[in-house]
VEXDREN-2710 file (C-alpha; in Angstrom, 1 decimal):
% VEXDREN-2710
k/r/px/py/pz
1/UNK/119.9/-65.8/227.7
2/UNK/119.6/-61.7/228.3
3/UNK/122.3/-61.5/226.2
4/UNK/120.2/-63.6/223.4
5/UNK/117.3/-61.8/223.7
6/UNK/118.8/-58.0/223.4
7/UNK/120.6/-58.7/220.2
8/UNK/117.2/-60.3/219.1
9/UNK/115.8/-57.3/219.9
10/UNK/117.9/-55.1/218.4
11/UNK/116.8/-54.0/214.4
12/UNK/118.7/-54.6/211.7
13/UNK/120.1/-52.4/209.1
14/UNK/117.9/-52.1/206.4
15/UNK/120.5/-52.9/204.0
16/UNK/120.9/-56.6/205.6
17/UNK/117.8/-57.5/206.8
18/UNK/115.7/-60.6/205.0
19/UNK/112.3/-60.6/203.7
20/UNK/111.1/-62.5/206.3
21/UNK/112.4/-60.9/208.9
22/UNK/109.2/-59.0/211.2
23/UNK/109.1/-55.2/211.4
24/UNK/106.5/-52.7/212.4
25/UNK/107.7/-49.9/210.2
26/UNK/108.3/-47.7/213.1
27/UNK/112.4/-48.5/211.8
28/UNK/111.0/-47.2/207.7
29/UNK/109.9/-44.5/209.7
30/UNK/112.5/-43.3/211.5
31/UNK/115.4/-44.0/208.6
32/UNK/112.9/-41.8/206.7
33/UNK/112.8/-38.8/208.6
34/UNK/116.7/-38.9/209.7
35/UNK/117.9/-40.4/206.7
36/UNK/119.3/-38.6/203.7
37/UNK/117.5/-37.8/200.6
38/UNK/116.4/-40.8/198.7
39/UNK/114.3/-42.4/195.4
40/UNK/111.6/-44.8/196.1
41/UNK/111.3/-47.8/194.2
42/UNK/107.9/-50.1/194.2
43/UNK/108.0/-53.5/192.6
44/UNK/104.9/-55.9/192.8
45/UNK/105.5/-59.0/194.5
46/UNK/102.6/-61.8/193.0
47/UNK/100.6/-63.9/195.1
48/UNK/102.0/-67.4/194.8
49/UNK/99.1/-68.8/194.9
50/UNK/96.8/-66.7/192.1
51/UNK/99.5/-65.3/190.0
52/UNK/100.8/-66.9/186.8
53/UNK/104.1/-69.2/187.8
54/UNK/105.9/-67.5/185.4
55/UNK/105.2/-64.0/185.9
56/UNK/105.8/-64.7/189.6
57/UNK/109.5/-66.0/188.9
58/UNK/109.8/-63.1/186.1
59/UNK/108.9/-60.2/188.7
60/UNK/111.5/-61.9/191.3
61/UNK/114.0/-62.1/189.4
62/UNK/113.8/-59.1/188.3
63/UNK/113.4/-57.6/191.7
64/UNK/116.5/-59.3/192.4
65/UNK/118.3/-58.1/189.7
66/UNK/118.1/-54.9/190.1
67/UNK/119.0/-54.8/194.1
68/UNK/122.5/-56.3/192.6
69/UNK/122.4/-53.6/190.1
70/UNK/122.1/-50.6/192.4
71/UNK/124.2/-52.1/195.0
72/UNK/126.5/-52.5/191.9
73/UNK/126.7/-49.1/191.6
74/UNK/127.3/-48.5/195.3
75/UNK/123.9/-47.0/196.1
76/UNK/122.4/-47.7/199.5
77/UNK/119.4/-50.1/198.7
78/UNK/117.6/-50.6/201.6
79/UNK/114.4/-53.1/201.5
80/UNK/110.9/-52.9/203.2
81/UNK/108.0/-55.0/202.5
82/UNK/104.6/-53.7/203.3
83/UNK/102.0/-56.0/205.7
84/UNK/99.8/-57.4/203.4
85/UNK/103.1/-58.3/201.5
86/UNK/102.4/-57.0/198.1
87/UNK/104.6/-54.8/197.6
88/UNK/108.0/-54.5/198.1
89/UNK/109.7/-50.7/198.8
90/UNK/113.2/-50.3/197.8
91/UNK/114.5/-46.8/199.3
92/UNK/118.0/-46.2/197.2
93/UNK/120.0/-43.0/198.4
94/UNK/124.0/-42.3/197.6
95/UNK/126.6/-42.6/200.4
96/UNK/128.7/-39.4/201.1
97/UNK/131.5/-40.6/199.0
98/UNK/129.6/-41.5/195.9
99/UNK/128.4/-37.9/196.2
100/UNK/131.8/-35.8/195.9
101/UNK/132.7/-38.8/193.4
102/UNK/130.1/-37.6/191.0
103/UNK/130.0/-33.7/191.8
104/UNK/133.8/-34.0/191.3
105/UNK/132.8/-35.5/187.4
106/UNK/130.3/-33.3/186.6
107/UNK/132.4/-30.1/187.9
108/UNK/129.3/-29.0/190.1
109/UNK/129.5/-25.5/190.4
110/UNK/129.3/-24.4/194.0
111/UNK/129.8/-20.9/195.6
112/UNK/133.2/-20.3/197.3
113/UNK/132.8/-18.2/200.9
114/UNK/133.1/-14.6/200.7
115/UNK/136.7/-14.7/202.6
116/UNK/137.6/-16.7/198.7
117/UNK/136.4/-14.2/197.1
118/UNK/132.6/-15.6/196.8
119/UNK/132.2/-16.7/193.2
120/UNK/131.0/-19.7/191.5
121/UNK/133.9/-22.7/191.1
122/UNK/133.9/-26.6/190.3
123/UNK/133.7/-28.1/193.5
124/UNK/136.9/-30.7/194.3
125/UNK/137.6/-32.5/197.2
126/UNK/140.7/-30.5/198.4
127/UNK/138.4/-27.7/198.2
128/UNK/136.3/-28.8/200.4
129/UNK/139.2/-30.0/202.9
130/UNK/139.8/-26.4/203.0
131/UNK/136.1/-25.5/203.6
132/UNK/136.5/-23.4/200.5
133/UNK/132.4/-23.1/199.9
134/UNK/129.8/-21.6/201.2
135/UNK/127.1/-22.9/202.9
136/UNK/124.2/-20.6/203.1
137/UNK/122.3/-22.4/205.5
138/UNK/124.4/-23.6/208.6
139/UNK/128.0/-25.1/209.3
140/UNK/126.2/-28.2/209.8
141/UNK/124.2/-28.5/206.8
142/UNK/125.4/-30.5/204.1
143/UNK/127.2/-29.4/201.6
144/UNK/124.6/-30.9/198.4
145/UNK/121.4/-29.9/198.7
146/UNK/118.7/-32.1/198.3
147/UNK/117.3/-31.4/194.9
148/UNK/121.5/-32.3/193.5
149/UNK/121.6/-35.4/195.8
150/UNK/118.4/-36.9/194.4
151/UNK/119.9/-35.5/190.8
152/UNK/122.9/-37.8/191.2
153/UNK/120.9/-40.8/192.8
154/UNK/119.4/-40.3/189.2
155/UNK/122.3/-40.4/187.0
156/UNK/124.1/-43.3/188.6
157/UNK/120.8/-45.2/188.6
158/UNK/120.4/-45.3/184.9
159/UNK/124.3/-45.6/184.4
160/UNK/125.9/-48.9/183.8
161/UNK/127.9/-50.5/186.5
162/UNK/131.4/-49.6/187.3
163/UNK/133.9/-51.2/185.5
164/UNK/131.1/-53.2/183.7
165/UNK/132.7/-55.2/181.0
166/UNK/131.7/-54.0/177.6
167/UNK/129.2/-57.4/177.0
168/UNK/127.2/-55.5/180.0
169/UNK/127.8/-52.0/179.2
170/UNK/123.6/-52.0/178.0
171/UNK/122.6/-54.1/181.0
172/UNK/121.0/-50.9/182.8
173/UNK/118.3/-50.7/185.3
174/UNK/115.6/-48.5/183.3
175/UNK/112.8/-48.0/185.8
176/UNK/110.4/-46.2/182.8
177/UNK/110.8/-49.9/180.9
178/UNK/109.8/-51.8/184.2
179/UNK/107.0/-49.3/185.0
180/UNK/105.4/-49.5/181.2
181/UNK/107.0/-52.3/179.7
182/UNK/106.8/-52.9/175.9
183/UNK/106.2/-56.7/176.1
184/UNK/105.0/-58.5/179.4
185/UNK/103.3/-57.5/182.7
186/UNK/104.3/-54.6/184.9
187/UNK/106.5/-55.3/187.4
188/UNK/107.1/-51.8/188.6
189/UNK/104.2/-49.7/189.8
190/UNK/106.2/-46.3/191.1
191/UNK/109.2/-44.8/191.2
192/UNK/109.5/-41.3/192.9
193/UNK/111.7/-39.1/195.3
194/UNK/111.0/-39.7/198.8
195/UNK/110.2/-36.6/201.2
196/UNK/112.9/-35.9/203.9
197/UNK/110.8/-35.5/206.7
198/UNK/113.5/-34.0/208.8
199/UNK/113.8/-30.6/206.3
200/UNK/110.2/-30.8/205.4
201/UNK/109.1/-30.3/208.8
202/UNK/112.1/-27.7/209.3
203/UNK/109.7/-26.3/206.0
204/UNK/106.4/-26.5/207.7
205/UNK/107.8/-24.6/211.2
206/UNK/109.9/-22.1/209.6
207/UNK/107.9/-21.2/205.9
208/UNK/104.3/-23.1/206.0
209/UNK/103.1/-21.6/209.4
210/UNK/105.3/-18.5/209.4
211/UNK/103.4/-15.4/208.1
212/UNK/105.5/-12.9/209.7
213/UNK/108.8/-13.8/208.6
214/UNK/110.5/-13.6/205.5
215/UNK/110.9/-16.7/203.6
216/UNK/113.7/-19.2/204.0
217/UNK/114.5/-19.3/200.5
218/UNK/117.6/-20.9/200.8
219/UNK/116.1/-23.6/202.8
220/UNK/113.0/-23.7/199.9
221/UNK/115.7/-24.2/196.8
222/UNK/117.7/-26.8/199.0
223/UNK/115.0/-29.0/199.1
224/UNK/112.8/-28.1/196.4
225/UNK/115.2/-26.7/193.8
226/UNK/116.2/-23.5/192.0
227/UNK/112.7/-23.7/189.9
228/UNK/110.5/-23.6/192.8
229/UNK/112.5/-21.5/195.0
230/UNK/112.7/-18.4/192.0
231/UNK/108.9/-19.0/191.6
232/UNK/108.5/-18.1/195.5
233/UNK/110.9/-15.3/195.7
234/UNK/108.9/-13.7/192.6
235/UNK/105.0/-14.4/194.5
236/UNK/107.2/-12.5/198.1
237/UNK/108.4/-9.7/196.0
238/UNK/104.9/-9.4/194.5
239/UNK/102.9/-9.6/197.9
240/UNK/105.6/-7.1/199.6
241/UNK/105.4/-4.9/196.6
242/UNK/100.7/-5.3/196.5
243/UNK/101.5/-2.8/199.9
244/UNK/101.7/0.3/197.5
245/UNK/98.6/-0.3/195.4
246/UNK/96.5/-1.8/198.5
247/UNK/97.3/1.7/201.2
248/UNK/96.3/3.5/197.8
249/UNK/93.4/1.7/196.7
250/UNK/92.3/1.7/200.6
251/UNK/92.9/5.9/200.4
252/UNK/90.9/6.0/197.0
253/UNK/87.7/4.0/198.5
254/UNK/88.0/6.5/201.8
255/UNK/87.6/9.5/199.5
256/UNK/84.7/7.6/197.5
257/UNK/82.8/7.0/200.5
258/UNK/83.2/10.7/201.4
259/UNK/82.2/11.9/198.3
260/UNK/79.2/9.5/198.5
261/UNK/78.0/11.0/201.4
262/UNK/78.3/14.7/199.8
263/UNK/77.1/14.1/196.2
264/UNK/75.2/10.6/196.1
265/UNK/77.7/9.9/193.1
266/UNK/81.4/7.5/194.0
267/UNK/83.1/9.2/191.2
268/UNK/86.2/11.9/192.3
269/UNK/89.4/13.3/190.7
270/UNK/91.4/11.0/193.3
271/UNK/90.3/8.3/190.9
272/UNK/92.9/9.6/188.3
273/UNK/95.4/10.0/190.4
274/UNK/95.3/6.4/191.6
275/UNK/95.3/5.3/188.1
276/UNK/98.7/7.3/187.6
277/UNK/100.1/5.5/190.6
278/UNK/99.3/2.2/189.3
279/UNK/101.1/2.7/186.2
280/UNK/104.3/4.2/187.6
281/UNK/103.6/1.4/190.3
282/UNK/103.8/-1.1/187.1
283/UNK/106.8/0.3/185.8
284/UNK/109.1/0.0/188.7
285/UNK/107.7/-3.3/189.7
286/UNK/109.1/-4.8/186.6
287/UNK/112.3/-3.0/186.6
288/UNK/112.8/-4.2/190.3
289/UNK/111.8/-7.4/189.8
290/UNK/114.4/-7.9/186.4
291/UNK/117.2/-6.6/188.9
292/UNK/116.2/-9.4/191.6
293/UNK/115.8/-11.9/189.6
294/UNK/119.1/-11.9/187.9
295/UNK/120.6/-11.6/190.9
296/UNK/118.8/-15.0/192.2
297/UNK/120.2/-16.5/188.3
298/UNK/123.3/-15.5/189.2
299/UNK/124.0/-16.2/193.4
300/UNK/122.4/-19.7/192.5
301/UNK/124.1/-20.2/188.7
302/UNK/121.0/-20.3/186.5
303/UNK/121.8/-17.6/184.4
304/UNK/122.9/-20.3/181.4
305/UNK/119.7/-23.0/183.0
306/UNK/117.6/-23.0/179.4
307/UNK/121.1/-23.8/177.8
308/UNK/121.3/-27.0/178.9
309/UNK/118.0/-28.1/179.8
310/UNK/117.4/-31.7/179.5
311/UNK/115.0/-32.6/176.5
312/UNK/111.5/-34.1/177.9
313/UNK/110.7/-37.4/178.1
314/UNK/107.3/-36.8/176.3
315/UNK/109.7/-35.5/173.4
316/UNK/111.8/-38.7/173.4
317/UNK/108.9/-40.9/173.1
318/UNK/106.4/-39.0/170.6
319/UNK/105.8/-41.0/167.9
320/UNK/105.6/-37.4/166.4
321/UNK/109.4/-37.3/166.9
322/UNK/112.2/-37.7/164.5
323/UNK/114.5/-40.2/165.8
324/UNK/118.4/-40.9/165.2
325/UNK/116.7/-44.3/165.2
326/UNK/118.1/-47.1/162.3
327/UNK/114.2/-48.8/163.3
328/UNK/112.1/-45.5/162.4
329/UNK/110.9/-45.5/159.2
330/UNK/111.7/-41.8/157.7
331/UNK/115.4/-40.5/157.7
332/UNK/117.2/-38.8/160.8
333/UNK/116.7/-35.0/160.7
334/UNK/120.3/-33.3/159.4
335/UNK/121.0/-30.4/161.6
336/UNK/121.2/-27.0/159.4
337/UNK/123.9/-25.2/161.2
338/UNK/126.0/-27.9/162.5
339/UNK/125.7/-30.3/159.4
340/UNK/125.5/-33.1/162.4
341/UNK/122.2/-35.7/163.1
342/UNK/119.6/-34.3/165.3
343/UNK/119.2/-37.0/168.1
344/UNK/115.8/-35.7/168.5
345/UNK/113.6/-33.3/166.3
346/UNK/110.4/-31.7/165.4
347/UNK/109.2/-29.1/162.7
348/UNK/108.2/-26.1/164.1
349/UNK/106.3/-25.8/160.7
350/UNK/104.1/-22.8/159.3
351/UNK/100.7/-21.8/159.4
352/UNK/100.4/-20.8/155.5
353/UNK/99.8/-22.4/152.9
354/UNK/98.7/-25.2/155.0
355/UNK/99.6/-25.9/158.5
356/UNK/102.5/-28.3/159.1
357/UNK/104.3/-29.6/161.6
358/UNK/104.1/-28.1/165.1
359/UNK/101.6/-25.2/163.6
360/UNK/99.5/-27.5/163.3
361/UNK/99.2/-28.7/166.7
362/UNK/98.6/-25.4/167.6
363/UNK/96.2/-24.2/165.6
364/UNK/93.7/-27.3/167.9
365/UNK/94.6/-25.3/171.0
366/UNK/93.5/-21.7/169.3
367/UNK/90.8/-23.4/168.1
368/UNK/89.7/-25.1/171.6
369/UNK/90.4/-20.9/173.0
370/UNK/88.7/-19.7/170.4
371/UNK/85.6/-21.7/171.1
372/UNK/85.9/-21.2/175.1
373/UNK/85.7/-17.2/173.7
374/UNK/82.8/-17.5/171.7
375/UNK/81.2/-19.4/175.0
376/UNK/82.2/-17.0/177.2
377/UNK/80.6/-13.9/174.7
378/UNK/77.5/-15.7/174.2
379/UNK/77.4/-16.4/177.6
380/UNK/77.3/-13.0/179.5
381/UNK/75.6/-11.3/176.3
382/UNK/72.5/-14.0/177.0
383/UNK/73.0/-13.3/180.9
384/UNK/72.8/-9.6/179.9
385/UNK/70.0/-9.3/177.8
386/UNK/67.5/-11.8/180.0
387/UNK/68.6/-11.3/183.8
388/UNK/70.7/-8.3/183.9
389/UNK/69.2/-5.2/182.1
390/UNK/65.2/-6.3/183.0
391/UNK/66.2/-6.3/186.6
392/UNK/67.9/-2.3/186.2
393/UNK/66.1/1.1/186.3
394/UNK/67.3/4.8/186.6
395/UNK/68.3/4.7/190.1
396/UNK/68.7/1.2/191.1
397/UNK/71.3/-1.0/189.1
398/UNK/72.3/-3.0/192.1
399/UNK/70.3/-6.1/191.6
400/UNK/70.8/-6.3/188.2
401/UNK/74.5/-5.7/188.7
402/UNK/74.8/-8.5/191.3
403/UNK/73.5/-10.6/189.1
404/UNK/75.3/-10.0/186.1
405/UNK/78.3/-10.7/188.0
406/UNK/77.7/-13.3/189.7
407/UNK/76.4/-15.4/186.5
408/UNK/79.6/-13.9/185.1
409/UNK/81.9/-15.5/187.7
410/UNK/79.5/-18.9/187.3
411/UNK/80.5/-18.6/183.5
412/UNK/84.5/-18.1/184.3
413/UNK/85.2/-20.3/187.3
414/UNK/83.2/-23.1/185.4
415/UNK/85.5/-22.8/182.3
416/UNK/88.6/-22.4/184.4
417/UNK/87.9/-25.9/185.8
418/UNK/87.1/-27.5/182.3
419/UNK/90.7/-26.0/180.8
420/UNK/92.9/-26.3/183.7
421/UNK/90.8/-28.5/186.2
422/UNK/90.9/-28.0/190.2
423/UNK/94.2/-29.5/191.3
424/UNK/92.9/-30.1/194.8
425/UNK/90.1/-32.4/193.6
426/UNK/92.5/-34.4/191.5
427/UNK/90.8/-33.0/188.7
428/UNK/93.1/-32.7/185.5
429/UNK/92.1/-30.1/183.0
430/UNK/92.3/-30.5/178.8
431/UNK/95.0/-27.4/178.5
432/UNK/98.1/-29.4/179.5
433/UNK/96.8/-31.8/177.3
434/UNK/96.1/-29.6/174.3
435/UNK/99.6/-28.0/174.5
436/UNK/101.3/-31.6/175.2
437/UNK/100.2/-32.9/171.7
438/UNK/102.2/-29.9/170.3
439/UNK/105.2/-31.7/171.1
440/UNK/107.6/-29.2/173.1
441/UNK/111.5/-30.4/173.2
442/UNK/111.7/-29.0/176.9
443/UNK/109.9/-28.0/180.2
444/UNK/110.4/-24.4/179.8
445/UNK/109.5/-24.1/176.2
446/UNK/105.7/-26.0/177.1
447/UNK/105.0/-24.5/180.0
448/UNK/105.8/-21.2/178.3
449/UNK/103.2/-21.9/175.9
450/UNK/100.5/-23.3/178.5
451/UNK/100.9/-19.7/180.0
452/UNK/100.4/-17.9/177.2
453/UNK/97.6/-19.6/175.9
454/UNK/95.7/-20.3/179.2
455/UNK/96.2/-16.2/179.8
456/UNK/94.7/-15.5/175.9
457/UNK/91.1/-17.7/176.9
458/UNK/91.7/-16.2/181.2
459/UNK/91.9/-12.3/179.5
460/UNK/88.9/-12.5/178.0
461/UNK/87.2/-14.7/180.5
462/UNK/87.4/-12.7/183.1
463/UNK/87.1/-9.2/181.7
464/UNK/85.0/-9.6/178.8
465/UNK/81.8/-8.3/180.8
466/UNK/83.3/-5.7/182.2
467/UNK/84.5/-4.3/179.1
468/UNK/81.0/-5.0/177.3
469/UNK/78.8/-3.0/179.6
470/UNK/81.7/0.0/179.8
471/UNK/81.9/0.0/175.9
472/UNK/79.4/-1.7/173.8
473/UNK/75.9/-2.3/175.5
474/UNK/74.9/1.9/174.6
475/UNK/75.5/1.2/170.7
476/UNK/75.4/-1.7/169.8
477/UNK/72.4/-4.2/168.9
478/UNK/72.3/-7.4/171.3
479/UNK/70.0/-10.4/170.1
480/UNK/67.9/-7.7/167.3
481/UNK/67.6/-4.7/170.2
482/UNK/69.7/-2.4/172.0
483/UNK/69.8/-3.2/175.6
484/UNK/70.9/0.2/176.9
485/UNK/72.5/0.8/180.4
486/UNK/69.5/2.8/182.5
487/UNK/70.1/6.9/181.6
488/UNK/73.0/5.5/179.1
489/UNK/74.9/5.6/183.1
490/UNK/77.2/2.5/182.4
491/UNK/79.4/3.1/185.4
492/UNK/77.8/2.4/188.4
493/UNK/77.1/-0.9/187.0
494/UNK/80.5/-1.7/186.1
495/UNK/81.2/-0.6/189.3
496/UNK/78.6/-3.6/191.2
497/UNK/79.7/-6.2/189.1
498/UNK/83.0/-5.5/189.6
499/UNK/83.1/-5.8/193.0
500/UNK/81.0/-8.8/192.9
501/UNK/82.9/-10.7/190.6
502/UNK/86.1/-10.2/193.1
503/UNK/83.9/-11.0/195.6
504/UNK/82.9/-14.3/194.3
505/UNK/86.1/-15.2/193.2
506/UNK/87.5/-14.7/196.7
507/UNK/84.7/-16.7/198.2
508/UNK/85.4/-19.5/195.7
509/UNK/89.4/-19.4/196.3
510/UNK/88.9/-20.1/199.6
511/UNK/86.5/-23.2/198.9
512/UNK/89.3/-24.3/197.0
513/UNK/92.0/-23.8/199.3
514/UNK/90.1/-25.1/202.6
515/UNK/87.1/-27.0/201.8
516/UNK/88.4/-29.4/198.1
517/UNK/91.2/-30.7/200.0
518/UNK/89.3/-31.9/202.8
519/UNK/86.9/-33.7/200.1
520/UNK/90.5/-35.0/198.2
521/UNK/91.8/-36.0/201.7
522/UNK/88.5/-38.0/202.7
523/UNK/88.2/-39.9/199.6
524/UNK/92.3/-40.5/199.5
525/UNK/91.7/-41.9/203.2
526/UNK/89.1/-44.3/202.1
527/UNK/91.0/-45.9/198.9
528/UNK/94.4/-45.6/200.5
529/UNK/94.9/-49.4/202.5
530/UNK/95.3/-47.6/205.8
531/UNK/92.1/-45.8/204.8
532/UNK/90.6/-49.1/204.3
533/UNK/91.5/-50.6/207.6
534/UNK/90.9/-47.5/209.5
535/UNK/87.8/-47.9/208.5
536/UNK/87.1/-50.9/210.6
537/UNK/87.9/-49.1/213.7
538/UNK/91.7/-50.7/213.1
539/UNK/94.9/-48.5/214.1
540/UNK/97.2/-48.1/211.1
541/UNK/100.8/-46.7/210.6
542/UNK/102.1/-46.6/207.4
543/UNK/105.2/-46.0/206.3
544/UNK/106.5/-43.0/204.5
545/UNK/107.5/-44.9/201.2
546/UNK/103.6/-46.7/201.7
547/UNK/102.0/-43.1/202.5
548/UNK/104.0/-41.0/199.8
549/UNK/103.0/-44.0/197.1
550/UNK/99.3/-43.0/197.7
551/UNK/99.8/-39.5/196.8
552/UNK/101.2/-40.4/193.1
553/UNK/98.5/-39.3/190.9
554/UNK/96.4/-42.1/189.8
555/UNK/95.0/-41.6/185.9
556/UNK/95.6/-38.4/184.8
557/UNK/93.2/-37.0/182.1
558/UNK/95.2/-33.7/181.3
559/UNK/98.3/-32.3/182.7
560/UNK/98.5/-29.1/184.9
561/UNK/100.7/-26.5/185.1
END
């Protein structure tokens, strides 16, 4: 009877256990944090009793299709069905074999240790016998990173079967279909990569909380990827590097306040001399920063990344898009160079006579910047002329200074949030949506030209003031007068709102950093289901693949970069 009652006790593997059988989720929980990186599958299961009879048999069938599928394809599927029993999870991760299987096919490039000679080679299996490759973060570590493993999980999940007979060679499990299906109900509500708690907390100790360490970047690309990982190793080098300018800015403001006390008057010759540091500071920033960064491309093999960069799915499935499609109406684009059918294609088109093509999308989004710029110029030259100059007189420009920039910042940080919205709030800006409609072939291409047009409208945004009141506000007419800086002395005014235009942006930044994601977090608690309960003084523990679901973004209005 003991006996009986300990195996009863015991849990089940994931991969066996029944719908109906009980569990608490402290199992989900543990498998998530010492289990191997994994996708997250979350398929609607219909209340028997409300839900259309058919749709209910439709959605489990389905659901039971594609378990068969992915075990098929000799992915670990492991099941979990939340509490109120309306959803059902499917965690699918790739066993150790099917792993070296696949890098073995696709000739993943992996670095050989330095005692090999160190240099990139197509990882095989007798390779590895030999522990031939390096592994930059620990013996133990395994060998794929994260960001490859959840690659693969990807490939083989929208691959037919093994040894599928050629009847069934289309019979695919195509999660995009089941999440936005062309005909029917939804079946599928998410599909995304779970966290690996285990290496994300390794993260938070080591990276997150760490200010006086370097950065694990080898830990950051093995989890995150090669993207996010160069990003971070360009914002250290720029922080390390900000000691030059920030011990000489501190000097400068020393010998300002100095000279204040001497003359009455903040300008010195020290001033030029910072200004000369700056711009050989500028020069060998770049220089140093080309030299690391192609040594990043190269110790992690991205030097060929843009190459063969997959084509977008908002590419594939723009109507705007000419398709090697016999069901599309106009002809398949003919490649000029090759002679061969473009899969996929867009005109770039031209501006003159008339604009055509992807020109044309573009000229909207200079047109939208454009307006933001004639907002932002009528803006400060009304704040100028109404609050900022009255409030000045020979002698005391502070007020009037303070002012200026503060309405200035009101003015910027206000159209910042229209344009590229406040990602802590959930709040999508119209940029990434602007710059979507021009139809980009791949991720590097549009968020190359969300940068550059988010930094034309930011440019004059943000220094448009400044360089009004140093330049223009002596000479030239504003609203039928000349509204003249007091004694024509434009600098010490420059000099107030400058400082108080970094001053409010700092105080804002950290409003945004400390305060929006409390507000985000509080109303995420209350519309999340553990939220809900909680609510009711009720104890809830969700599981990662339940908690991670309520972090997909919900209806986005624009996309941010």
């Amino acid at each position: 009877m003991v006996l009986k009652k300990s195996i009863e006790a015991r849990s089940k593997a994931t991969r066996y256990r029944r719908e109906d059988d009980e569990d608490d989720g402290g199992m989900a929980i543990m498998a998530a944090a010492l289990g191997p990186p994994a996708m997250c599958a979350v398929f609607i299961i219909p209340d028997e009793d409300e839900a259309d009879p058919i749709y209910a048999k439709t959605a489990e069938v389905e659901l039971k299709r594609v378990i068969g599928k992915l075990r098929a394809l000799n992915l670990n599927v492991d099941e979990y069905k939340n509490k109120a029993g309306t959803y059902m999870y499917l965690k699918i991760s790739a066993p150790d074999t099917l792993l070296r299987y696949e890098a073995e096919e696709m000739c993943m490039q992996l670095r050989l240790e330095e005692r090999f000679g160190g240099a990139l080679c197509a990882y095989t299996a007798e390779l590895e016998e030999h522990q031939a490759f390096d592994k930059p973060l620990a013996q133990d570590h395994a060998l794929f990173c994260s960001a490859f493993q959840l690659k693969i999980i990807q490939q083989v999940v929208y691959s037919p079967a093994y040894q599928a007979e050629p009847e069934d060679a289309d019979d695919i499990v195509d999660f995009g279909e089941l999440i936005k299906p062309k005909e029917g109900d939804q079946i599928v509500v998410a599909y995304f990569p779970l966290h690996q708690e285990r290496v994300r907390g390794k993260l938070l100790q080591e990276w997150a909380l760490q200010f006086q360490k370097p950065q694990p970047l080898d830990l950051v690309r093995e989890y995150f990827g090669e993207k996010i990982a160069l990003f971070y190793t360009w914002y250290g080098f720029y922080c390390t590097m900000l000691w030059i300018p920030g011990l000489t800015g501190g000097a400068l403001f020393v010998t300002q306040i100095l000279t204040y006390l001497d003359t009455g008057s903040l300008e010195n010759p020290y001033g030029l001399v910072y200004a000369c540091v700056i711009s050989l500071w500028a020069n060998v920033f770049c220089s140093l920063w080309k030299q690391l960064e192609n040594t990043r491309k190269y110790q992690w093999d991205m030097l060929s990344f843009e190459d063969f960069e997959e084509i977008r799915s908002e590419f594939k499935e723009s109507t705007k898009t000419i398709k090697d499609d016999p069901d599309q109406e106009c002809d398949p684009h003919i490649n000029e160079v090759t002679g061969d059918v473009d899969e996929y294609w867009y005109d770039d088109g031209a501006y003159l006579p008339l604009p055509t093509g992807r020109a044309r999308d573009q000229l909207l989004t200079y047109s939208v910047v454009l307006i933001i710029i004639v907002i932002v110029v009528v803006g400060f030259t009304y704040v100028w002329v109404n609050v900022t100059n009255p409030m000045m007189e020979p002698g005391n420009v502070m007020i009037g200074g303070i002012l200026g920039g503060v309405l200035n910042s009101i003015i910027t940080i206000a159209l910042d949030c229209i344009m590229d919205g406040i990602a802590e709030l959930e709040i999508q800006g119209f940029m990434g949506q602007l710059v979507n409609l021009e139809n980009w072939e791949t991720d590097t291409k549009f968020e190359d030209a969300i940068i550059m047009k988010t930094f034309y409208f930011k440019f004059f945004s943000k220094y448009f003031a400044l360089l009004m009141v140093s330049f223009a506000v002596n000479h030239v007419e504003l609203l039928g007068d000349v509204h003249k800086c007091p004694n024509f002395q434009c600098l010490p005014v420059v000099q107030c709102m400058f400082v108080t235009i970094v001053v409010t942006d700092i105080i804002y930044q950290q409003i945004v950093q400390h305060v929006f994601p409390m507000i985000n977090k509080y109303f995420d608690s209350l519309n999340s289901p553990g939220g809900a309960v909680e609510a009711t003084g009720q104890k809830v523990q969700l599981t990662p693949q339940e908690e991670q679901k309520e972090w997909l973004p919900a209806t986005p209005g624009g996309d941010l970069y």
